[in-house]
VEXDREN-2710 file (C-alpha; in Angstrom, 1 decimal):
% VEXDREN-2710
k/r/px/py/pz
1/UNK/24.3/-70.9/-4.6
2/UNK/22.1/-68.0/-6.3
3/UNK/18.8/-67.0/-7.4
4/UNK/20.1/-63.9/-5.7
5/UNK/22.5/-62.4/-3.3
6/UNK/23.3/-62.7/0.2
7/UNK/26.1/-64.2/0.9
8/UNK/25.6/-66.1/4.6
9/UNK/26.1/-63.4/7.3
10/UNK/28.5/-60.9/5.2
11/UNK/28.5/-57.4/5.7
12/UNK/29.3/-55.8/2.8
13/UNK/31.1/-52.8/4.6
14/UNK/33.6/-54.4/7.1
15/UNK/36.5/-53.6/4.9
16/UNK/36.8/-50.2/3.9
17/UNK/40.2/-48.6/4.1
18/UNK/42.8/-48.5/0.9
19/UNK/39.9/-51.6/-1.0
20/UNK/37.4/-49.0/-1.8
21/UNK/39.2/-45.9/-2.5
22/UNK/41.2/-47.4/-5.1
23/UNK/38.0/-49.1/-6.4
24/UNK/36.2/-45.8/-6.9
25/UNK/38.9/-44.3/-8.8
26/UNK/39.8/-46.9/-10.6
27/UNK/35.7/-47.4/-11.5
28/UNK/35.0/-49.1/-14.9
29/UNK/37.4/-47.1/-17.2
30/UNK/41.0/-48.1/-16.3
31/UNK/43.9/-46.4/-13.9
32/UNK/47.0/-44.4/-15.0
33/UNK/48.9/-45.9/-12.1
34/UNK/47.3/-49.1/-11.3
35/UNK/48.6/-51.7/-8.3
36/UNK/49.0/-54.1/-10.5
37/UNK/49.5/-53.4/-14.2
38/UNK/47.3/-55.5/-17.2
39/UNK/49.5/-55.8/-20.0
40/UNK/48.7/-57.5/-23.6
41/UNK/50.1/-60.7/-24.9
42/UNK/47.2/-63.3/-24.2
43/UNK/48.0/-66.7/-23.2
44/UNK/46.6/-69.8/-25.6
45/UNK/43.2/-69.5/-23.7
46/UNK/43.2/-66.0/-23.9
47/UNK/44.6/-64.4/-20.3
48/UNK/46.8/-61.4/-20.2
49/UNK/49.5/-61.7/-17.3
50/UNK/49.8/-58.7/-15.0
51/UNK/52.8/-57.9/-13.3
52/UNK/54.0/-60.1/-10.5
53/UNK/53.6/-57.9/-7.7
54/UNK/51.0/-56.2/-5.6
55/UNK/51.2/-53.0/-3.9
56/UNK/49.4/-54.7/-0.3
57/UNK/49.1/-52.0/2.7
58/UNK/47.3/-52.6/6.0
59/UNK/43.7/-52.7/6.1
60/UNK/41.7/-49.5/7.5
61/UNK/39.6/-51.3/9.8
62/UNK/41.9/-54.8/10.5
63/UNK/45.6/-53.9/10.4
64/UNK/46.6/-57.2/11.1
65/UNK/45.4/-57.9/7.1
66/UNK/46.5/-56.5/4.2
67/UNK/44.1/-54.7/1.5
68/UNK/44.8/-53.8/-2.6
69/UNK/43.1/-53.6/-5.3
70/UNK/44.2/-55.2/-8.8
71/UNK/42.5/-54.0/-11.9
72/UNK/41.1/-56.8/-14.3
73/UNK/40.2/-56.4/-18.0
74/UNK/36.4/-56.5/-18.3
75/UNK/36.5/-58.0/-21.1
76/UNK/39.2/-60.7/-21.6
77/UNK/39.3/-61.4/-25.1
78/UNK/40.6/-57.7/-25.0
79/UNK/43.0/-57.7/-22.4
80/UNK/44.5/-54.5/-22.8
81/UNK/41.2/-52.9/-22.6
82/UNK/39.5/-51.2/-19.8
83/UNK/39.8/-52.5/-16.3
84/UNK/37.5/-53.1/-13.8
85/UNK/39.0/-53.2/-10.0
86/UNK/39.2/-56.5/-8.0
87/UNK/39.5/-56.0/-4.0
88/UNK/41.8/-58.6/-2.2
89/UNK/43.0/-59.6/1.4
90/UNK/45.5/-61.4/2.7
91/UNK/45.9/-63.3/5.9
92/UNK/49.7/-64.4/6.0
93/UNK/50.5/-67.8/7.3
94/UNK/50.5/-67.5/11.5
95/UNK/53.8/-69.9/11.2
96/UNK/55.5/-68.4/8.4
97/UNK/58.4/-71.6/8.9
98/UNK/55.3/-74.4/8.2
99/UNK/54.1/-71.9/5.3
100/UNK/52.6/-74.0/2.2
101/UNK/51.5/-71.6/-0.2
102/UNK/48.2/-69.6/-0.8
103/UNK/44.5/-71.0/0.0
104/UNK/42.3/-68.6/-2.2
105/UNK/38.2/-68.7/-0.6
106/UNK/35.2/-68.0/-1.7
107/UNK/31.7/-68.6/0.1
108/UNK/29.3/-68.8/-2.5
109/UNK/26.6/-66.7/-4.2
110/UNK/27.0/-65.9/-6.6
111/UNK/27.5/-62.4/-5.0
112/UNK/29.3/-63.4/-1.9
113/UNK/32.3/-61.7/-0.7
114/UNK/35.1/-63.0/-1.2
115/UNK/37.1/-60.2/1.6
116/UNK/34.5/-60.6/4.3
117/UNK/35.3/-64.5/4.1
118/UNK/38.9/-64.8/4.3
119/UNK/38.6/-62.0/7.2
120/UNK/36.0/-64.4/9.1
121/UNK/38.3/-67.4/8.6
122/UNK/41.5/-65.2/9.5
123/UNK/39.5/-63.3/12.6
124/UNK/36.8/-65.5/13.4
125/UNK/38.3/-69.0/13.1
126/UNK/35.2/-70.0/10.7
127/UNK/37.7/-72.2/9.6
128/UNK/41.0/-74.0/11.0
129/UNK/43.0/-72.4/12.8
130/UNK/45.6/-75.6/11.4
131/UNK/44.9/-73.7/7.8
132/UNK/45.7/-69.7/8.8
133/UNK/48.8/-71.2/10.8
134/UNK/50.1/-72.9/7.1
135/UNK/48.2/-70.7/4.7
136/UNK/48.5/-67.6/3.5
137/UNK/44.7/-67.2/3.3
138/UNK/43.7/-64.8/0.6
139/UNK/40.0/-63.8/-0.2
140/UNK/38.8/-61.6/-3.4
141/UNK/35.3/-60.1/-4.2
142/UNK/34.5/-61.5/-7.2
143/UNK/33.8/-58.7/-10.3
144/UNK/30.7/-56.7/-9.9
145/UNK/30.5/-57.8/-6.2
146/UNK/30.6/-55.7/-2.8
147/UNK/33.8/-53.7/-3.1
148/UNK/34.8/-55.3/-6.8
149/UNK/32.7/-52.6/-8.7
150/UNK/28.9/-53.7/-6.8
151/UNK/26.7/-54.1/-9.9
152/UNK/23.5/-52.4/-9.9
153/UNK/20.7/-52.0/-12.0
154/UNK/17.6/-49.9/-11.9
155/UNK/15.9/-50.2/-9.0
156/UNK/12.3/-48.7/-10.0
157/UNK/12.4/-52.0/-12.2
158/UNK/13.5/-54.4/-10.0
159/UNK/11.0/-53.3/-7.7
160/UNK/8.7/-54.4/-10.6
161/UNK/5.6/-56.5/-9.0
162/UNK/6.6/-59.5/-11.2
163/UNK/5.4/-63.6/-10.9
164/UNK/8.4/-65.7/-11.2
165/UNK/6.2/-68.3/-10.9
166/UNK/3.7/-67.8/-14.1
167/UNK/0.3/-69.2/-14.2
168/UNK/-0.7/-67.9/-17.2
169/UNK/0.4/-66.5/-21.1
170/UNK/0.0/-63.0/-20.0
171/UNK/2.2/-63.4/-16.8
172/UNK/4.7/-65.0/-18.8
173/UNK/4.9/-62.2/-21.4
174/UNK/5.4/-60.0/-18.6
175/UNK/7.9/-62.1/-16.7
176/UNK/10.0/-61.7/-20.2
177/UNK/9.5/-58.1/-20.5
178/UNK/11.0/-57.3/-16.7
179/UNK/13.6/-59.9/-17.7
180/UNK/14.5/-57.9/-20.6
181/UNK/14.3/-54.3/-19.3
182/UNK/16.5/-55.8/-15.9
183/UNK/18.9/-56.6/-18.1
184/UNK/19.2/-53.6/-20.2
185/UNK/19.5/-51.6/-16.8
186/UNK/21.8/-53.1/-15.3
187/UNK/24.1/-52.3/-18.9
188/UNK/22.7/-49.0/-18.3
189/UNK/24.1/-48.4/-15.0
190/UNK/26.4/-50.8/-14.6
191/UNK/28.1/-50.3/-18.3
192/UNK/29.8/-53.5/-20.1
193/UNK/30.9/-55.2/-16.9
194/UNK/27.4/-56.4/-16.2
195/UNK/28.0/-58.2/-19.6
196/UNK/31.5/-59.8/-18.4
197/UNK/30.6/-61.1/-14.9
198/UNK/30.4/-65.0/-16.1
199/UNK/32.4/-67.4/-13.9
200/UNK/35.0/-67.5/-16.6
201/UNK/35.9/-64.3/-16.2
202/UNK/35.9/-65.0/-12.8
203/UNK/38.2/-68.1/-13.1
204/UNK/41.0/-65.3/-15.5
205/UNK/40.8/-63.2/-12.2
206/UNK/42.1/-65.8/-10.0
207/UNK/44.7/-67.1/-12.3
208/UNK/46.0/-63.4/-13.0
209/UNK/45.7/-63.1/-9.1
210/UNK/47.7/-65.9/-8.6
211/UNK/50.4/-64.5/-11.1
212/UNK/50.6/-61.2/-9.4
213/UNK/50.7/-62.8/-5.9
214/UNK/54.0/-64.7/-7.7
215/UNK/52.6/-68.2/-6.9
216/UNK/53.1/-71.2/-9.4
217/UNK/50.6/-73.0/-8.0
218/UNK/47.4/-72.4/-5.4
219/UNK/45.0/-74.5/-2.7
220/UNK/41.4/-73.6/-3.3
221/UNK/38.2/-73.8/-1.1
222/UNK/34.9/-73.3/-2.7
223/UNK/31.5/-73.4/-1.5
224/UNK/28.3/-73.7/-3.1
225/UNK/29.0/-71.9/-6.1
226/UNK/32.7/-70.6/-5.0
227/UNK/32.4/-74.8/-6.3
228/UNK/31.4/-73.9/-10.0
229/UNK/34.5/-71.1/-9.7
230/UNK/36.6/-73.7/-8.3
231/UNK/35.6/-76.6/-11.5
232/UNK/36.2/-74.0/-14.1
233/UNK/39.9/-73.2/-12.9
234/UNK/40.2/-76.6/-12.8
235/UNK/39.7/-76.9/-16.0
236/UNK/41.3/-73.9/-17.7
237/UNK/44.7/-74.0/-15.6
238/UNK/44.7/-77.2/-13.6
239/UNK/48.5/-77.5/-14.2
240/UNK/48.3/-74.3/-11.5
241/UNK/46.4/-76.0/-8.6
242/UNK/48.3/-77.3/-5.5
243/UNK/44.9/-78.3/-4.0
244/UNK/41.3/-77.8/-4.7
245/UNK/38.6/-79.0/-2.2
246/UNK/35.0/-78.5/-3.8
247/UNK/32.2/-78.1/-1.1
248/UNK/28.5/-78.6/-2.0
249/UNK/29.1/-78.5/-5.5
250/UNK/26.7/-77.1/-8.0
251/UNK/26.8/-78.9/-11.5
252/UNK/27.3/-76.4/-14.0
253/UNK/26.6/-79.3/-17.2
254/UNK/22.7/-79.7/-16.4
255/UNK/19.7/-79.2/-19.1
256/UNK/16.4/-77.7/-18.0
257/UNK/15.5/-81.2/-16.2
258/UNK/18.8/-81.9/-14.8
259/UNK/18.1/-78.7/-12.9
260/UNK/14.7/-78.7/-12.0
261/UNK/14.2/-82.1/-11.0
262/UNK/17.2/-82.3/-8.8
263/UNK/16.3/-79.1/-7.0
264/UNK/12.9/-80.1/-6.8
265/UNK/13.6/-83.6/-5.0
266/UNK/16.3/-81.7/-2.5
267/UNK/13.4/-79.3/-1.2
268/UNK/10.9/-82.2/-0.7
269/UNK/13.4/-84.8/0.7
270/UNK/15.2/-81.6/3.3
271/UNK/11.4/-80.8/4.2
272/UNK/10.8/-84.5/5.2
273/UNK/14.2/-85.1/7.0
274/UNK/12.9/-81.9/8.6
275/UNK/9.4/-83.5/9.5
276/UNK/10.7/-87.3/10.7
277/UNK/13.3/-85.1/12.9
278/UNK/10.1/-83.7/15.1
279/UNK/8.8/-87.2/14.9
280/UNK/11.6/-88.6/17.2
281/UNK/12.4/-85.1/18.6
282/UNK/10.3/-84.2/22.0
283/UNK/11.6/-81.0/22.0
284/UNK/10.2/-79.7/18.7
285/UNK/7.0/-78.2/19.0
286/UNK/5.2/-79.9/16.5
287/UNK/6.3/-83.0/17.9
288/UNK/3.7/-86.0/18.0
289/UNK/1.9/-83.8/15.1
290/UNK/1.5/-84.7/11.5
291/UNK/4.2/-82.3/10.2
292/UNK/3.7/-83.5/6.7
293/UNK/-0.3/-82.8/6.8
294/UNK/0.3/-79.8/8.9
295/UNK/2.2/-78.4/5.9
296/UNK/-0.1/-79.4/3.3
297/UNK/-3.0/-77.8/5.0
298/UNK/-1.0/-74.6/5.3
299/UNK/0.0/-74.7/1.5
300/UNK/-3.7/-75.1/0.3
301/UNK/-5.0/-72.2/2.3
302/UNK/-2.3/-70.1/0.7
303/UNK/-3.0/-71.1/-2.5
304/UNK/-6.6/-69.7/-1.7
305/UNK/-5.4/-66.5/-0.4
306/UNK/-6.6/-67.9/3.1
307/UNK/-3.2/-67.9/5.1
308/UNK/-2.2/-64.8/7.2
309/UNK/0.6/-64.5/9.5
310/UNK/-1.0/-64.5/13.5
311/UNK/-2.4/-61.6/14.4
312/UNK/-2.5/-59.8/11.0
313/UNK/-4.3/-59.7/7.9
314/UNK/-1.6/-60.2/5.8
315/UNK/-2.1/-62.8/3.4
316/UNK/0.7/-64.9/2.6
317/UNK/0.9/-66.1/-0.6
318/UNK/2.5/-70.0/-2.0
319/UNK/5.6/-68.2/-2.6
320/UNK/6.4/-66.4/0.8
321/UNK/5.4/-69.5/2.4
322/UNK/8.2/-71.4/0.3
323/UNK/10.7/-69.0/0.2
324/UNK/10.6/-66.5/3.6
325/UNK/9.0/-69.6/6.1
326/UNK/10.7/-72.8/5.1
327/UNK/13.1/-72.6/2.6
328/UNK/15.8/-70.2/5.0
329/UNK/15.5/-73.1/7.4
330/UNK/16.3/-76.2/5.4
331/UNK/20.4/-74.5/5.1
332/UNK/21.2/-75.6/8.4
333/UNK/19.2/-77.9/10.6
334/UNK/20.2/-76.0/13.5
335/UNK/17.2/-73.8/12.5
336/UNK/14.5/-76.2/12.9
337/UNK/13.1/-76.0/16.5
338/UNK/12.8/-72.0/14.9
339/UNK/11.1/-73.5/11.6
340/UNK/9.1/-75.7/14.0
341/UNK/7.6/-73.0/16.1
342/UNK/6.8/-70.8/13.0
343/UNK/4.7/-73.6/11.5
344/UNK/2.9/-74.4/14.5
345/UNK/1.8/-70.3/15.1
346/UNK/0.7/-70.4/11.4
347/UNK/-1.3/-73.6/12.0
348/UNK/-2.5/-72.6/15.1
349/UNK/-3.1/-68.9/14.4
350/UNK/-0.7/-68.1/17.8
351/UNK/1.7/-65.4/18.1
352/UNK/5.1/-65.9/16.3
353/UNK/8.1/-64.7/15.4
354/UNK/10.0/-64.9/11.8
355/UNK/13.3/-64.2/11.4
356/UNK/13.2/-61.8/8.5
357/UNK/14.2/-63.1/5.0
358/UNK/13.5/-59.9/3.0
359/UNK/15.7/-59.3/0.4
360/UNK/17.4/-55.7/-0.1
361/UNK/16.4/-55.2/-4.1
362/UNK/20.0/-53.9/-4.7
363/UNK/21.2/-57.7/-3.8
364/UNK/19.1/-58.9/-7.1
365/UNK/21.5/-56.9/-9.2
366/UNK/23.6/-60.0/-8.9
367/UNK/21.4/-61.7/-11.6
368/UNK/24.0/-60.5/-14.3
369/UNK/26.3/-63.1/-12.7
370/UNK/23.7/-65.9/-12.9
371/UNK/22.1/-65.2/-16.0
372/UNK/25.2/-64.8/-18.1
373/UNK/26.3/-68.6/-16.6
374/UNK/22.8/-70.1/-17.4
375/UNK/20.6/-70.7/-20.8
376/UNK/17.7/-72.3/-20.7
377/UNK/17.4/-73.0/-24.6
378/UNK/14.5/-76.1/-23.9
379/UNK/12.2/-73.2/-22.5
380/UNK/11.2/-71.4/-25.3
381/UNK/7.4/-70.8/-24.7
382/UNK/4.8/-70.4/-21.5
383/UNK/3.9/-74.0/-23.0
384/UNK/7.2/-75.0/-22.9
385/UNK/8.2/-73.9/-18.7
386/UNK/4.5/-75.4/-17.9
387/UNK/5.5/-78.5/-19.4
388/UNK/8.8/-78.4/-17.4
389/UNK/7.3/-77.7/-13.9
390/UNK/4.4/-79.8/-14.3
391/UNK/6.6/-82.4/-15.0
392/UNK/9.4/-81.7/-12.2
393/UNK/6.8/-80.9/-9.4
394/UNK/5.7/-84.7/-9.7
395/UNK/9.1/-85.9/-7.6
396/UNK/7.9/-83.2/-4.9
397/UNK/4.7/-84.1/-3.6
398/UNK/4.1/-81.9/-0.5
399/UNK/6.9/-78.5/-1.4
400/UNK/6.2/-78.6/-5.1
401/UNK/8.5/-76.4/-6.5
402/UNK/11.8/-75.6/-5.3
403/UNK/12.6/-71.6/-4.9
404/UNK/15.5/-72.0/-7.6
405/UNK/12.8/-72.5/-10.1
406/UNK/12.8/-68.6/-10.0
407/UNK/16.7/-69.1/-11.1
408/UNK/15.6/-70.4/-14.2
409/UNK/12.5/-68.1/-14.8
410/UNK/14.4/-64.9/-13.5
411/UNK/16.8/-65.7/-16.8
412/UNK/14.0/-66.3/-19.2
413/UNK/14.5/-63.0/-21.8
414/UNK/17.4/-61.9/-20.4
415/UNK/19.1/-59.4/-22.9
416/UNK/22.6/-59.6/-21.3
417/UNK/24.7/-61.8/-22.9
418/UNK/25.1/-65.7/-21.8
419/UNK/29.2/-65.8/-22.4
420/UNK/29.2/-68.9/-20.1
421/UNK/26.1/-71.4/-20.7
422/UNK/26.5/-74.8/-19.3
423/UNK/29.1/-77.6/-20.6
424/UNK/30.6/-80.7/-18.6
425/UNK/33.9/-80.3/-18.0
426/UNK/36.7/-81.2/-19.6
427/UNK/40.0/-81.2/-16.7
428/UNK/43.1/-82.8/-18.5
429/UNK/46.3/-81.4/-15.5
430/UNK/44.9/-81.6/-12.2
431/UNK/45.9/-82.7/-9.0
432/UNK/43.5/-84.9/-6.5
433/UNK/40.9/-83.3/-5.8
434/UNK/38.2/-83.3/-2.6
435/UNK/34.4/-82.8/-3.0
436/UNK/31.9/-82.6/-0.4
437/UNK/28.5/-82.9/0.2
438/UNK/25.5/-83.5/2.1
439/UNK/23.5/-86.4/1.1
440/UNK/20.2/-84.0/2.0
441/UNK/21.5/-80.1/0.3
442/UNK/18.6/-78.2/-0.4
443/UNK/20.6/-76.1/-2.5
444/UNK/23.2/-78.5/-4.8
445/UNK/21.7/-82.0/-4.7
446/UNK/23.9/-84.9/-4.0
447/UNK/22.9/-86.0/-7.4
448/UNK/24.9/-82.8/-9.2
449/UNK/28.0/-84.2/-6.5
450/UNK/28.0/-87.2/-8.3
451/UNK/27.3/-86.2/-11.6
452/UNK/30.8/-83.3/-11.1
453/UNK/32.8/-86.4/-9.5
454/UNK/32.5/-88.3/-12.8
455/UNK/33.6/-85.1/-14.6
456/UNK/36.7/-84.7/-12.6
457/UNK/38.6/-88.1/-12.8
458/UNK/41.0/-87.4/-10.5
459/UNK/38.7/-86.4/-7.7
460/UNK/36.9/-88.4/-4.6
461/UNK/33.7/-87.6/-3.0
462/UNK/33.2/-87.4/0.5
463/UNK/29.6/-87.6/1.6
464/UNK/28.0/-86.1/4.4
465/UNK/24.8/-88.5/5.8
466/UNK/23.2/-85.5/7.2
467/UNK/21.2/-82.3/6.0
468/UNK/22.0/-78.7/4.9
469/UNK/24.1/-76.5/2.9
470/UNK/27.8/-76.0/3.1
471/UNK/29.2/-79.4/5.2
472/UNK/32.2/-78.1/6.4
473/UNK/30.6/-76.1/9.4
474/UNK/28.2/-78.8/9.7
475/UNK/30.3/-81.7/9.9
476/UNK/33.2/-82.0/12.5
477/UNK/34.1/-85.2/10.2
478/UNK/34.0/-83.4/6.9
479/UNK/36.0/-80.4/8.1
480/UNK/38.9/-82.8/9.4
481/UNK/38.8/-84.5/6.2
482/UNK/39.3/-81.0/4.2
483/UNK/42.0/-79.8/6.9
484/UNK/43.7/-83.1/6.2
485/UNK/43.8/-82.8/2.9
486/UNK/44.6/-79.1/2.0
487/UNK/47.7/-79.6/4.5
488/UNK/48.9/-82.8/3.1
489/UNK/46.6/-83.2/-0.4
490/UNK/45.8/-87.0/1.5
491/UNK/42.2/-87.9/0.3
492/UNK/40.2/-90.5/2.2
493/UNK/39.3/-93.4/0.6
494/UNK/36.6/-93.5/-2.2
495/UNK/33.0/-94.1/-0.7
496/UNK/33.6/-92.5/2.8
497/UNK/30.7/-91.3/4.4
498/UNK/30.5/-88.9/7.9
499/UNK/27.9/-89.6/9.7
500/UNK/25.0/-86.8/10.5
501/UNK/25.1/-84.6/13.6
502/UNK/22.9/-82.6/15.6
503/UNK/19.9/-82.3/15.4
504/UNK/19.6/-84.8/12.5
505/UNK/20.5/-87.8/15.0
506/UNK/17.3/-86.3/17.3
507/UNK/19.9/-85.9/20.2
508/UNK/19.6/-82.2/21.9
509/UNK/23.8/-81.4/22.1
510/UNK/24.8/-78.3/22.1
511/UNK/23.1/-75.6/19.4
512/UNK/24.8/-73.7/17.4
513/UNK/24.0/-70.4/15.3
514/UNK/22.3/-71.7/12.3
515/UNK/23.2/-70.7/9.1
516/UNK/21.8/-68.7/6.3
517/UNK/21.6/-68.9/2.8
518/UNK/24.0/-67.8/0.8
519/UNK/22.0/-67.0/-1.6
520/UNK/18.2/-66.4/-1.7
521/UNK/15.8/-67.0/-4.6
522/UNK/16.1/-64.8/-7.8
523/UNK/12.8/-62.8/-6.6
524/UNK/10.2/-63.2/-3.9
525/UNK/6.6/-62.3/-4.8
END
């Protein structure tokens, strides 16, 4: 989910051959000859249907894949208007005779490639091998991401020294002034697509995507919030899904309090799985330590400007101890005996090392996305936001706040436009559908699982008893349950649970690469 950018371990530039020169001719203004052509005649809900073909040829840098480009209206309600360009791959199914259609990915974000996800699961075997022998795994990057016309914005302003986290009138005056000139930029250099990169317009891509790849109907896996792109199709053409399976789900319907709270109680109640795991860990090195008290300590000397990395005088402040020390850890418990070892050189003053969690300032021009999915009507005045946080930091007694407060303060002002602000869903034609989740997800609480189950009726939610972000790497039992049922759309019964694994369990097994948020916080300062 975002605050900002990064999708988990993607590299922006593995897929460069026929994807990005078509995308920079194409650019923002429309193509004489395109791949696939837009033409008008809108549907009932307003989507123009492109022709049903696509000009595929082999990708530059994986052969074995096939690479185009499809121009998409920027601005649906027009849809004979100007394009923007969409990049696409395509893994065909490895047993073309078992072959049941397309699985369209996404990893999350917002701002994560779509591309560099379908080529991990086609390369890599990040997932199945069971789903690349059936599938014909296609991956996009969504509009205004990566190779899909990468928005940007001004970089002298977002490299604004700004306090998403405002203690005072003045700081929230000029919170809302960088807000406002952000958004403006990124019009400015962007032009109107940074005003058309809501998840609907999203959700029209894949559905004229699925036209043009001549499919009646399509399997979708979503995570994190690839889940909120996922709900929304669900919604606006359910009558097109084969299968949809809806991993750590964000819930698009929430208030200002349905999303601060939440968020709030997944930090604190991630941090304190994190601490009982030392507890009955030996091998962590702040086993037989107060983890809890350690933490506190370290939170009030960084309040006073008193904290400083070992060996430095670098003063860290309350925010880059919550957002660069432990909130990259708490995606993926495989990280903790890391997280563990930072906190202990902080609290002893010892050499340590910190996997970096900067964030490139260009990855921030994804707030366009966010910001035109989210409005914060309640928060109308620095009165109004302190009331909010003073009165959603009470559920979080030792982390406070959770980074994605910076979510909601990094939209405050905004000037873009807000064509997609929250709503529950209303699905009417779908199929069965599969959620996930982890009962502990510092990033889309098990409370927003529920709260999307009972807006899909025809769905069943499969919980994961353990902690982190994304359950289908972390859970052998989750991921057979989604292989199971986007092969044979068989959902388990309501109320299963999987059971936690390593290191939740305090058993050593074997590690594993942790994994990295998909999406850091808005702004760290």
């Amino acid at each position: 989910m975002n605050g900002n950018v990064m999708a988990e371990g993607i590299n922006m530039g593995r897929l460069n051959g026929m994807t990005v020169t078509v995308g920079a001719v194409i650019a923002l203004v429309g193509v004489a000859n395109p791949a696939v052509a837009v033409t008008p005649g809108a549907t009932p809900t307003g989507v123009a249907r492109p022709a049903s073909s696509i000009h595929w040829q082999a990708c530059d840098a994986h052969p074995a894949l096939d690479c185009a480009t499809v121009p998409m209206p920027i601005d649906w309600s027009v849809p004979a208007g100007p394009t923007t360009p969409i990049s696409v791959v395509r893994g065909k199914a490895a047993k073309p005779q078992q072959r049941k259609g397309v699985l369209i990915v996404n990893p999350g974000g917002p701002g994560g490639s779509g591309v560099d996800f379908a080529t991990d699961i086609i390369e890599n075997h990040v997932m199945s091998q069971s789903l690349t022998d059936n599938f014909d795994v296609v991956g996009f990057d969504p509009r205004g991401v990566a190779r899909s016309a990468q928005l940007t914005c001004d970089d002298a302003v977002l490299n604004d020294w700004v306090n998403f986290y405002p203690e005072t009138e003045p700081d929230y005056r000029g919170m809302l002034d960088h807000n406002d000139r952000l958004g403006r930029s990124c019009v400015q250099y962007s032009g109107p697509l940074a005003d058309h990169a809501d998840t609907t317009s999203v959700v029209r891509d894949v559905d004229a995507l699925r036209h043009a790849l001549g499919e009646d109907k399509i399997s979708y896996y979503g995570k994190s919030y690839g889940t909120q792109i996922g709900q929304q199709y669900a919604e606006l053409f359910g009558e097109h899904l084969r299968a949809l399976a809806l991993d750590s789900n964000l819930d698009h319907s929430v208030d200002t309090m349905g999303f601060l709270v939440p968020q709030n109680q997944a930090f604190e109640d991630s941090f304190t799985d994190f601490a009982a795991w030392c507890r009955r860990t030996p091998a962590c090195s702040l086993h037989n330590r107060d983890v809890l008290a350690l933490w506190d300590d370290l939170y009030a000397k960084a309040t006073a400007g008193k904290l400083t990395r070992p060996g430095s005088s670098y003063a860290l402040s309350v925010a880059q101890l919550r957002e660069e020390v432990l909130y990259p850890f708490m995606y993926d418990p495989a990280g903790w005996p890391e997280l563990a070892d930072w906190l202990k050189s902080l609290a002893d003053g010892t050499p340590g090392s910190l996997r970096a969690q900067s964030q490139d300032p260009g990855a921030r021009s994804e707030l366009p996305i966010w910001c035109g999915d989210w409005k914060w009507n309640e928060v109308d005045s620095f009165a109004a936001l302190s009331a909010y946080r003073k009165r959603s930091e009470v559920v979080a007694p030792h982390t406070r706040l959770s980074p994605f407060y910076t979510q909601l303060t990094g939209c405050l002002g905004w000037s873009g436009q807000v064509n997609n602000p929250q709503h529950r869903l209303h699905v009417t034609q779908a199929p069965p559908i599969l959620m996930t989740n982890s009962i502990h997800d510092v990033a889309t609480p098990y409370q927003w699982a529920r709260s999307v189950a009972a807006q899909l009726p025809t769905s069943t939610l499969l919980a994961y008893d353990g902690t982190g972000h994304g359950t289908y790497r972390l859970s052998s039992c989750v991921r057979a349950a989604v292989d199971t049922y986007l092969l044979t759309l068989h959902t388990p019964a309501p109320g299963t649970h999987c059971p936690a694994e390593w290191p939740t369990t305090g058993d050593a097994g074997t590690a594993r690469p942790a994994t990295l948020p998909d999406s850091p916080p808005v702004r760290q300062r």
